[in-house]
DRENDO-1510 file (C-alpha; in Angstrom, 1 decimal, always signed):
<recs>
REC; n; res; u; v; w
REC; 1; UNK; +38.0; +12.5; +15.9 .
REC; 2; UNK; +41.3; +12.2; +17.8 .
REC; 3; UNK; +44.4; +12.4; +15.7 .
REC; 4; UNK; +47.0; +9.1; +16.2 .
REC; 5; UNK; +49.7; +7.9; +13.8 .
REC; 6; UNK; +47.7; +5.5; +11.2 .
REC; 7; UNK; +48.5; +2.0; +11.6 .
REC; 8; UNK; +47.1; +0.1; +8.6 .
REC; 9; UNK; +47.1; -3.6; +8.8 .
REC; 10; UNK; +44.6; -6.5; +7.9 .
REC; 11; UNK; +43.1; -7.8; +10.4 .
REC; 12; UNK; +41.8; -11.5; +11.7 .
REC; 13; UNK; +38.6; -12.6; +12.6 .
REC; 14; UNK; +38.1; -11.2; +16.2 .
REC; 15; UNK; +39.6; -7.7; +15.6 .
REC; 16; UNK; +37.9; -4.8; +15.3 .
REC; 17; UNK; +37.6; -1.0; +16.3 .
REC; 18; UNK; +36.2; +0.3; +19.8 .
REC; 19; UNK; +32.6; +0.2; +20.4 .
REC; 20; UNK; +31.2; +3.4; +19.5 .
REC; 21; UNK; +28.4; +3.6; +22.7 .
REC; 22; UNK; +28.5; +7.4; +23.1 .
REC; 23; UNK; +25.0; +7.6; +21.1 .
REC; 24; UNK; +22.9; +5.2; +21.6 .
REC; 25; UNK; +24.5; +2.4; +23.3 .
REC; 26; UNK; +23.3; +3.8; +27.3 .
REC; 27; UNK; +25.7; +3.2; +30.1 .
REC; 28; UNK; +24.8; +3.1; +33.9 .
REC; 29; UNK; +25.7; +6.6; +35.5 .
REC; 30; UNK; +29.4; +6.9; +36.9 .
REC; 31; UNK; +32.4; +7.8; +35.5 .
REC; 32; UNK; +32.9; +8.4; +31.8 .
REC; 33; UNK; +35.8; +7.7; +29.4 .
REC; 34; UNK; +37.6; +9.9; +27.2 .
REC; 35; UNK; +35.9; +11.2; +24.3 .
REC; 36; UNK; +35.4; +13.9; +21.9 .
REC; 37; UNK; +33.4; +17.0; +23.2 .
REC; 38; UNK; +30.2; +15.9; +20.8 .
REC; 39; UNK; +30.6; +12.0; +22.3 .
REC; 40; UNK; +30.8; +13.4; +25.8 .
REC; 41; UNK; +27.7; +15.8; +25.8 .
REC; 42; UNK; +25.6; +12.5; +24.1 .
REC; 43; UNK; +26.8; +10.5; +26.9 .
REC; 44; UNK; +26.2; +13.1; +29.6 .
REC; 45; UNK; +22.8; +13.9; +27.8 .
REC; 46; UNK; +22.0; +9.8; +28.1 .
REC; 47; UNK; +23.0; +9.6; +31.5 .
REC; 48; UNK; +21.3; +12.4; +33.1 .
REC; 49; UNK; +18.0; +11.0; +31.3 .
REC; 50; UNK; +19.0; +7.8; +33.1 .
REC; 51; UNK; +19.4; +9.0; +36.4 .
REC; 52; UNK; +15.7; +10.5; +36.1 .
REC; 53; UNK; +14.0; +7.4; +35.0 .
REC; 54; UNK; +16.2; +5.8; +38.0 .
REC; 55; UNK; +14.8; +8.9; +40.6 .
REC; 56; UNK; +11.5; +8.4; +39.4 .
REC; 57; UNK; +11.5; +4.4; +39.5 .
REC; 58; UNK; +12.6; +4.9; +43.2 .
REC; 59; UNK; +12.2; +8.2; +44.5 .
REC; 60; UNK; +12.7; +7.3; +48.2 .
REC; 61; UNK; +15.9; +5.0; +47.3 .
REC; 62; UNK; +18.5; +7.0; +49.7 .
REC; 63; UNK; +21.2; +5.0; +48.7 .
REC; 64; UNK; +19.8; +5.9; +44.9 .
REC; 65; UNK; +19.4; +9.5; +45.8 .
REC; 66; UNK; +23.0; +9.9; +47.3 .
REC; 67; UNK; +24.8; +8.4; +44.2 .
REC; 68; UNK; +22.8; +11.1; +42.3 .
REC; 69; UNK; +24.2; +13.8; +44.1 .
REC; 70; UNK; +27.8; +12.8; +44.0 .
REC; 71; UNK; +27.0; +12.5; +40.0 .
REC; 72; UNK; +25.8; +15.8; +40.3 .
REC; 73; UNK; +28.9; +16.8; +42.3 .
REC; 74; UNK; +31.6; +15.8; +39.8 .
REC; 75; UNK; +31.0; +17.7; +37.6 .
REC; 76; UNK; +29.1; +21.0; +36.9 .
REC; 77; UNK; +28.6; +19.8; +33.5 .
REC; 78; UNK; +26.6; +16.7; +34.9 .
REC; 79; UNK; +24.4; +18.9; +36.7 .
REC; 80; UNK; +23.3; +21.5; +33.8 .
REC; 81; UNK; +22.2; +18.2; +32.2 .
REC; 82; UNK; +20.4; +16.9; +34.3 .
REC; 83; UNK; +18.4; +20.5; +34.9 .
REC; 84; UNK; +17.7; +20.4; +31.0 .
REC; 85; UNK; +16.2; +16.9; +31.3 .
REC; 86; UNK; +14.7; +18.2; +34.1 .
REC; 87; UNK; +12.9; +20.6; +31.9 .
REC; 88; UNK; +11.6; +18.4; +29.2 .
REC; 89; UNK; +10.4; +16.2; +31.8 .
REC; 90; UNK; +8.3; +19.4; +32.9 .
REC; 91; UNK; +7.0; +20.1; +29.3 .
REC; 92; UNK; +6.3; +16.9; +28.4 .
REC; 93; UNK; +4.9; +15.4; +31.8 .
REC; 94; UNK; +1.4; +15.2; +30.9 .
REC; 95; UNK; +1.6; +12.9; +27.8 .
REC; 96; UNK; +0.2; +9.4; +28.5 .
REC; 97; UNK; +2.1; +6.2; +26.8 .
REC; 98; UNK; +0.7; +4.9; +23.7 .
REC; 99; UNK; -0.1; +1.5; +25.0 .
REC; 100; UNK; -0.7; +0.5; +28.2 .
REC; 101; UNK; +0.8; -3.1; +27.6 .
REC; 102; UNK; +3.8; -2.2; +27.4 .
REC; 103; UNK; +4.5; -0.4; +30.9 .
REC; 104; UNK; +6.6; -2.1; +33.4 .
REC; 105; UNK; +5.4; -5.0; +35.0 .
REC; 106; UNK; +7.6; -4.3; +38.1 .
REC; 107; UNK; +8.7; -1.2; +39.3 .
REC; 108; UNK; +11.2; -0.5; +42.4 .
REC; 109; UNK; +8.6; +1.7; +43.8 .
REC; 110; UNK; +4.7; +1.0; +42.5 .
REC; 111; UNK; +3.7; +3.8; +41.4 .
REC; 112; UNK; -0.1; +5.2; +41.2 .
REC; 113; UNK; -1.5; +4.6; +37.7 .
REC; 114; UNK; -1.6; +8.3; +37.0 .
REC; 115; UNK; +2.0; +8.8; +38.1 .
REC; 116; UNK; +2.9; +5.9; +36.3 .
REC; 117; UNK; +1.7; +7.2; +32.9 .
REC; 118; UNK; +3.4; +10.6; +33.9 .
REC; 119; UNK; +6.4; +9.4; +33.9 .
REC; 120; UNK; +6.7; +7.0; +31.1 .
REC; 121; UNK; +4.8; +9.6; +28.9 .
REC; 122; UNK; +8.1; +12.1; +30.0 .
REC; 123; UNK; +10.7; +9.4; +29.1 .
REC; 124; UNK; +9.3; +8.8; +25.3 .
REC; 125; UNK; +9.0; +12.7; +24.5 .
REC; 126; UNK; +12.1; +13.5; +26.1 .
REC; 127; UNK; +13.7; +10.8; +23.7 .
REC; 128; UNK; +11.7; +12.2; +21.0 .
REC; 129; UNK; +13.3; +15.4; +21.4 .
REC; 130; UNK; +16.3; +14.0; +21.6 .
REC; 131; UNK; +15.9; +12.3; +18.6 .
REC; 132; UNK; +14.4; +15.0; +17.2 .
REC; 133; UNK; +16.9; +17.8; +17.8 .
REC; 134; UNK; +19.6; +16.7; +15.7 .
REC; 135; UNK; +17.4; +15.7; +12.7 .
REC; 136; UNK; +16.6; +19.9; +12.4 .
REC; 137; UNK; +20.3; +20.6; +11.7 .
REC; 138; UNK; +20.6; +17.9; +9.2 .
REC; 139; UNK; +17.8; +19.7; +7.6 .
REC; 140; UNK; +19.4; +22.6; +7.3 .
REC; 141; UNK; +22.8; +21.5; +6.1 .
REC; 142; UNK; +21.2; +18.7; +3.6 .
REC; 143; UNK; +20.4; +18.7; -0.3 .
REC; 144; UNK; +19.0; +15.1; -0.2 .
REC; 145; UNK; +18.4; +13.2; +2.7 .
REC; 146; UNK; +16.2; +9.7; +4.3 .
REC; 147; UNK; +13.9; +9.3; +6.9 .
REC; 148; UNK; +14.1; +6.2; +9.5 .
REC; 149; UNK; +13.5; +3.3; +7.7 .
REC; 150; UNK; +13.4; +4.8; +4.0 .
REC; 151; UNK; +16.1; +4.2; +1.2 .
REC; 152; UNK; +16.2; +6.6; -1.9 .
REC; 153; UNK; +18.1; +6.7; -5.2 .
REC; 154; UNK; +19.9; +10.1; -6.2 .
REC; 155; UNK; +21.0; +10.9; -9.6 .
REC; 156; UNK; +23.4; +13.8; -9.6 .
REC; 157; UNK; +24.0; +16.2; -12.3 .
REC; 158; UNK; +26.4; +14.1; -14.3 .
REC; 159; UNK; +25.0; +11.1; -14.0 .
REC; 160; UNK; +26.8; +9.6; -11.3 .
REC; 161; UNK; +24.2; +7.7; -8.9 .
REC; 162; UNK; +23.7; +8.2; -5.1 .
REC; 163; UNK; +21.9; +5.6; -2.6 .
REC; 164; UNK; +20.9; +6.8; +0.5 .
REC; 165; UNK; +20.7; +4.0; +3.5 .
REC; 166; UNK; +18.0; +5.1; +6.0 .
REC; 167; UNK; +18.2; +8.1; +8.1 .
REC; 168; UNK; +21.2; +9.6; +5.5 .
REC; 169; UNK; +22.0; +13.0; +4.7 .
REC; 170; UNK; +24.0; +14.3; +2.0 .
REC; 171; UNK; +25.2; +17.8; +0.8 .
REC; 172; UNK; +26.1; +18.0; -3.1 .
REC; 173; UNK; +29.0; +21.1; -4.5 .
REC; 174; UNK; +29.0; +20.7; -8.1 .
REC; 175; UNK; +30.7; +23.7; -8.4 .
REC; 176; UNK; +33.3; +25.2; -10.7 .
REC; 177; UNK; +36.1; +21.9; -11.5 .
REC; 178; UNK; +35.2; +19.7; -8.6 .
REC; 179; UNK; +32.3; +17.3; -7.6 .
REC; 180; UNK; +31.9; +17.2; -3.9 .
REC; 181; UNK; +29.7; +15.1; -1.7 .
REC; 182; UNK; +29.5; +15.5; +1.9 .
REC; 183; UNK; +28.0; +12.8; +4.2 .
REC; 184; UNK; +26.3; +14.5; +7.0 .
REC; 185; UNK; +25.1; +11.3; +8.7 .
REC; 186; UNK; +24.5; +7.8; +8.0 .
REC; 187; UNK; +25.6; +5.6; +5.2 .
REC; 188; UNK; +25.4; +6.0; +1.0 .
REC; 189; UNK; +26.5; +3.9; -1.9 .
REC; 190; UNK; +28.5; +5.8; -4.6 .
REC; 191; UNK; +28.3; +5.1; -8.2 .
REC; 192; UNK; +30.9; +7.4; -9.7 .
REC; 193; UNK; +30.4; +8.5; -13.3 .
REC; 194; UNK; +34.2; +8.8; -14.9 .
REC; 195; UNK; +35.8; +12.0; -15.2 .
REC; 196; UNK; +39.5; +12.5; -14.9 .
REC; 197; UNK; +39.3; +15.9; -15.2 .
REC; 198; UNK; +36.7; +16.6; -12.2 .
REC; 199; UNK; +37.2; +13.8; -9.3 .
REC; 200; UNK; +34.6; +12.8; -7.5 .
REC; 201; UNK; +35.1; +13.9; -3.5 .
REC; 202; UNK; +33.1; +12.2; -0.6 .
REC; 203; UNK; +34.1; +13.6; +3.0 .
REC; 204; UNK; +33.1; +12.1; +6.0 .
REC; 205; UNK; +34.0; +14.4; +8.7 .
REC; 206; UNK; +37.7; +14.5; +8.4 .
REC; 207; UNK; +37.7; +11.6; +5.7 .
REC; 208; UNK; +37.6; +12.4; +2.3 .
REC; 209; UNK; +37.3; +9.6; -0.3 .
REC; 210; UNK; +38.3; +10.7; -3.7 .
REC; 211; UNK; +37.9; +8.7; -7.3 .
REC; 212; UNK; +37.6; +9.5; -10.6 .
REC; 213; UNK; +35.3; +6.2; -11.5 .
REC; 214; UNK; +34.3; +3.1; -8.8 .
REC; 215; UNK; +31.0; +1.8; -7.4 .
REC; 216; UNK; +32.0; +2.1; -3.4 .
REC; 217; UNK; +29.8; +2.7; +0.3 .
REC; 218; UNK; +31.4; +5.2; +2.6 .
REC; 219; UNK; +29.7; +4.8; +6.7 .
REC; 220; UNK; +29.8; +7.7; +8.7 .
REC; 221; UNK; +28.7; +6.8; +12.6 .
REC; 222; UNK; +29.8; +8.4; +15.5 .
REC; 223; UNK; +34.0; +8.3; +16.0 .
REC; 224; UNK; +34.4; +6.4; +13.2 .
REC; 225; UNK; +34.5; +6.0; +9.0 .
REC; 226; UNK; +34.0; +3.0; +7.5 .
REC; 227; UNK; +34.8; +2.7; +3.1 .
REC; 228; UNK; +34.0; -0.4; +1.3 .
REC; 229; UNK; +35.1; -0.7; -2.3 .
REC; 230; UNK; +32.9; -2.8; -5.0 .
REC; 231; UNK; +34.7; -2.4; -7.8 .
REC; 232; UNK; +37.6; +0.5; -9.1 .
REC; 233; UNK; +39.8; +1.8; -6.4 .
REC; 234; UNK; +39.8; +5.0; -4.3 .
REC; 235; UNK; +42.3; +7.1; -2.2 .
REC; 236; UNK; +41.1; +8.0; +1.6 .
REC; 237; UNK; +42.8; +10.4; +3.9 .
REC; 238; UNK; +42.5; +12.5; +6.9 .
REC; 239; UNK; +42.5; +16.0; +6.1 .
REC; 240; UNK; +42.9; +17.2; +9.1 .
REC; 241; UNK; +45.7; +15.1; +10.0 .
REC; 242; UNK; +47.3; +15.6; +6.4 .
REC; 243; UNK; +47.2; +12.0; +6.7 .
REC; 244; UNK; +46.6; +9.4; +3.6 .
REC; 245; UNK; +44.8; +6.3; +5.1 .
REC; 246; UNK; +44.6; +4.3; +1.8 .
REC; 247; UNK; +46.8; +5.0; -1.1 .
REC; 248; UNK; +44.6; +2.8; -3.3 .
REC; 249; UNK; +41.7; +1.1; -1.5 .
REC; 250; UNK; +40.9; -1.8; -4.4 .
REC; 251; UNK; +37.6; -4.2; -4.8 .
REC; 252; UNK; +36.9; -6.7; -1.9 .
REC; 253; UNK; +38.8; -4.1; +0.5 .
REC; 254; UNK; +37.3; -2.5; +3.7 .
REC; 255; UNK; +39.1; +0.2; +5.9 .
REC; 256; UNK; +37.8; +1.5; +9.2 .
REC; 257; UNK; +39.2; +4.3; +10.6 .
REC; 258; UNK; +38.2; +5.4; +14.6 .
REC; 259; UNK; +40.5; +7.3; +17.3 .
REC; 260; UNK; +43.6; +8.1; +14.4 .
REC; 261; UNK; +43.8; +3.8; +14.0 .
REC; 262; UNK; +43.3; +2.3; +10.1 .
REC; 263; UNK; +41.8; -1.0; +10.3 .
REC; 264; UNK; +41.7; -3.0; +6.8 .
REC; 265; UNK; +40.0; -6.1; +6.0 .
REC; 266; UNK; +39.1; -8.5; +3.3 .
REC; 267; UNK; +35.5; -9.0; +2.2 .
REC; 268; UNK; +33.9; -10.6; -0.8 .
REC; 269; UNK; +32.7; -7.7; -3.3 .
REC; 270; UNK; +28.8; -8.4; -3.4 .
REC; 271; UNK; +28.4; -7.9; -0.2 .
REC; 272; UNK; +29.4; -4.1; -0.3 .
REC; 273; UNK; +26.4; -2.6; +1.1 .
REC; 274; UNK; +24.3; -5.2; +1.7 .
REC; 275; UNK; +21.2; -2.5; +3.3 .
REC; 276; UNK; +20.4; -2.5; -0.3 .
REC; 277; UNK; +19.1; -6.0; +0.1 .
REC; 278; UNK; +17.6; -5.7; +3.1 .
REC; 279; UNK; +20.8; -7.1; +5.1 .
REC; 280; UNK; +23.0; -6.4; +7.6 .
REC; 281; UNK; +25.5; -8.6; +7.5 .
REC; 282; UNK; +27.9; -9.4; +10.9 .
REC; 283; UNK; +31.5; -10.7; +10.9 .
REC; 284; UNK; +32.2; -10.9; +14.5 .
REC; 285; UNK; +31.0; -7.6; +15.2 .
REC; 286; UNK; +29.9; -6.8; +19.1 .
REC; 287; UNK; +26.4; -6.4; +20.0 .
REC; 288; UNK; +27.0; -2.4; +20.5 .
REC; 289; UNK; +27.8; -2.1; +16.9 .
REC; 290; UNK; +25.3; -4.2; +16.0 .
REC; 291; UNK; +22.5; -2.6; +18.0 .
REC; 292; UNK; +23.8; +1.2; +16.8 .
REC; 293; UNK; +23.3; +0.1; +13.2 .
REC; 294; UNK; +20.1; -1.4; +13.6 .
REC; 295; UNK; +18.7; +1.9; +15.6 .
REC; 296; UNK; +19.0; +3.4; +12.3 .
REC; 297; UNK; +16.0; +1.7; +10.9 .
REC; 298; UNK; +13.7; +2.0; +13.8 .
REC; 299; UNK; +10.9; +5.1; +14.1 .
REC; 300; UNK; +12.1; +5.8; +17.9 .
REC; 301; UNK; +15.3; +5.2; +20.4 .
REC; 302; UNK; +17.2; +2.4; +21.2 .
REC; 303; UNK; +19.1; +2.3; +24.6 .
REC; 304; UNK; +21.3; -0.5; +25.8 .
REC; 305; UNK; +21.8; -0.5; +29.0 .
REC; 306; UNK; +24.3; -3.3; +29.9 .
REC; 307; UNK; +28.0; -2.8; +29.0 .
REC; 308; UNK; +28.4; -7.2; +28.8 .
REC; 309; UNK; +25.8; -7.7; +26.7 .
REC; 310; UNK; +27.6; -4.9; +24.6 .
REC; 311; UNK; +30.6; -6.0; +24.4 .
REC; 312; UNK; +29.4; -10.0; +22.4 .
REC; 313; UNK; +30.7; -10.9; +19.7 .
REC; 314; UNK; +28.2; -11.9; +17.0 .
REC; 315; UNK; +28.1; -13.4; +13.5 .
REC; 316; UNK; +24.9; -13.5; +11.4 .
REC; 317; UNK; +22.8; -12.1; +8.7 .
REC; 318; UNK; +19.5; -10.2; +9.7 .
REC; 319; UNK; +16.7; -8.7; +8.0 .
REC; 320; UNK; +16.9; -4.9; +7.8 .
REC; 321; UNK; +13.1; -5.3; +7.0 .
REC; 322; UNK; +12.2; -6.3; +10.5 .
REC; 323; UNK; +14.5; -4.6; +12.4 .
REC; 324; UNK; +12.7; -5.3; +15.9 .
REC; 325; UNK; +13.0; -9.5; +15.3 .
REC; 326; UNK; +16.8; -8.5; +13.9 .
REC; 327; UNK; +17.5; -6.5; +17.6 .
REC; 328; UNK; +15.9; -9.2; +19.8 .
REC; 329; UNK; +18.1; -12.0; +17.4 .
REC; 330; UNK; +21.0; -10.2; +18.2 .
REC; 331; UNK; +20.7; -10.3; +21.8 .
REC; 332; UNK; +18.7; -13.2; +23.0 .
REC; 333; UNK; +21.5; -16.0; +22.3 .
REC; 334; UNK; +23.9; -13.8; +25.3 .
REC; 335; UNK; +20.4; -13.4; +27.7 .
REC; 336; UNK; +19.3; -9.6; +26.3 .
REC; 337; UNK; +15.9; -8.9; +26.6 .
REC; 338; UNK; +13.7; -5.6; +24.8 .
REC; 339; UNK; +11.2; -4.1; +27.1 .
REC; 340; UNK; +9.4; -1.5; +24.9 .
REC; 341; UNK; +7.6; +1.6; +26.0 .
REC; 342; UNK; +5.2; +2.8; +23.6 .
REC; 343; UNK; +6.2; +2.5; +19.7 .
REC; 344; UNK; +9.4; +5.7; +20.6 .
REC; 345; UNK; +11.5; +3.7; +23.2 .
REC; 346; UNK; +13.2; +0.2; +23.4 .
REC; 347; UNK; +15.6; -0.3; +26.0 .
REC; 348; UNK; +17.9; -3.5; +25.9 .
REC; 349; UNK; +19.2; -5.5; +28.8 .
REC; 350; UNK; +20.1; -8.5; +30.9 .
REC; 351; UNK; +17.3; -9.3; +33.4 .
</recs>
């Protein structure tokens, strides 16, 4: 996370922090934008898949093939990732697709059948293992921690209670005079057990959240932190920066904090963590957001592909419980459309 002099302010409707696309919302192959080291392997990761599923869609396209290699050609980087998706391609190149309704009705190229089920076999493994990858190092690092689409209750050692969103990860240091809790991915709802003489410590990459009693949900995605307080107050700061981002973050208050830039708003106090309804509530939030937070609930990737369709603005409530209707409500009032192959990949666009 890039370190900026805070700016804290409330902000109106219409606001809000950057789109955070270096995961899971895809963008066409070209140039990319500044980014963390992490954001900027994910992104060159997504495109190089990209330009295979492109290559093999239309592998005698030499306009196609010519913007490949210059790709290739800016940047040595760009071409190691491509060899490694190259590679899982390889491995994985015999897997058939799960259904056969869900293939492309139209490629560039037509491919034979058996090519056909090559390839789209390759792209849902290679996302698989993308999806996979990262999941073993949460493993490692976690004491408690959700699957895709599963919530679970934690009670820690003294008392104070723990609720994990889906796909969440936490590590626990009860240790000595302190209770720690880092978030390793995801989102959790904190139910702090009063103790004035051990506060209770939530970090967030270089967040850390500290209280001594407060119900309050911290959000960890990638380049940014988001803290919503139900009730009690809590202090948040960048360690790293030496920076304190809240003094006293009170109930009804919500600070997001991406690129070294505080954000605060206003929100009524029952909807702090609404997941644990089954909601996912949007204040003029953009469809990139929106999309990245309902990934989190489905067994496979999500790709958008179209920067516009992105960057709308939406307002709603959707149902966490179906989170395929919630994606294709998100996106069909701006002219998105879901094309899914197999039950691992979904891949959002604009005809």
């Amino acid at each position: 996370m890039k370190k900026r002099q805070a700016a804290a302010s409330f902000a109106e409707p219409g606001d809000s922090v950057r789109p955070f696309a270096a995961i899971r919302a895809f963008q066409p192959p070209g140039a990319m934008p500044d980014m963390t080291s992490a954001d900027l392997t994910a992104s060159r990761r997504e495109h190089a898949m990209d330009w295979l599923l492109r290559l093999q869609q239309a592998p005698h396209d030499p306009q196609l093939r010519e913007a490949f290699e210059q790709w290739c050609a800016g940047d040595a980087a760009n071409a190691e990732a491509y060899r490694k998706a190259e590679r899982v391609w390889q491995l994985t190149g015999q897997l058939a697709p799960t259904t056969t309704e869900h293939w492309p009705k139209a490629p560039v190229v037509q491919l034979p059948m058996r090519r056909r089920r090559w390839w789209l076999g390759a792209a849902v493994a290679a996302c698989l293992l993308v999806a996979v990858a990262p999941s073993l190092s949460l493993r490692l690092q976690a004491d408690y921690r959700t699957a895709q689409g599963e919530t679970r209750d934690i009670t820690l050692a003294d008392g104070s209670v723990v609720q994990l969103d889906s796909g969440t990860a936490i590590a626990v240091d009860y240790s000595g005079d302190h209770r720690d809790v880092k978030l390793l991915a995801g989102q959790a709802f904190f139910e702090v057990r009063p103790d004035k003489a051990k506060p209770f410590h939530v970090r967030a990459d270089d967040v850390q959240v500290t209280v001594t009693g407060t119900a309050f949900n911290v959000e960890l995605r990638p380049g940014r932190v988001g803290v919503d307080v139900q009730h009690g107050s809590v202090r948040v700061e960048d360690t790293a920066a030496a920076q304190v981002l809240a003094q006293a973050l009170t109930a009804g208050q919500r600070l997001r904090y991406a690129d070294g830039q505080v954000q605060l708003r206003a929100f009524v106090p029952s909807q702090a963590a609404a997941w644990r309804q089954g909601q996912l509530i949007a204040d003029d939030q953009t469809v990139a957001e929106l999309v990245q937070a309902l990934a989190r609930y489905m067994p496979g990737e999500v790709l958008l592909r179209d920067d516009a369709l992105g960057a709308k603005r939406v307002t709603g409530v959707y149902d966490l419980r179906r989170p395929e209707a919630a994606l294709r409500a998100v996106i069909r009032p701006h002219g998105g459309e879901i094309r899914s192959y197999g039950p691992w990949l979904l891949v959002l666009s604009k005809p």
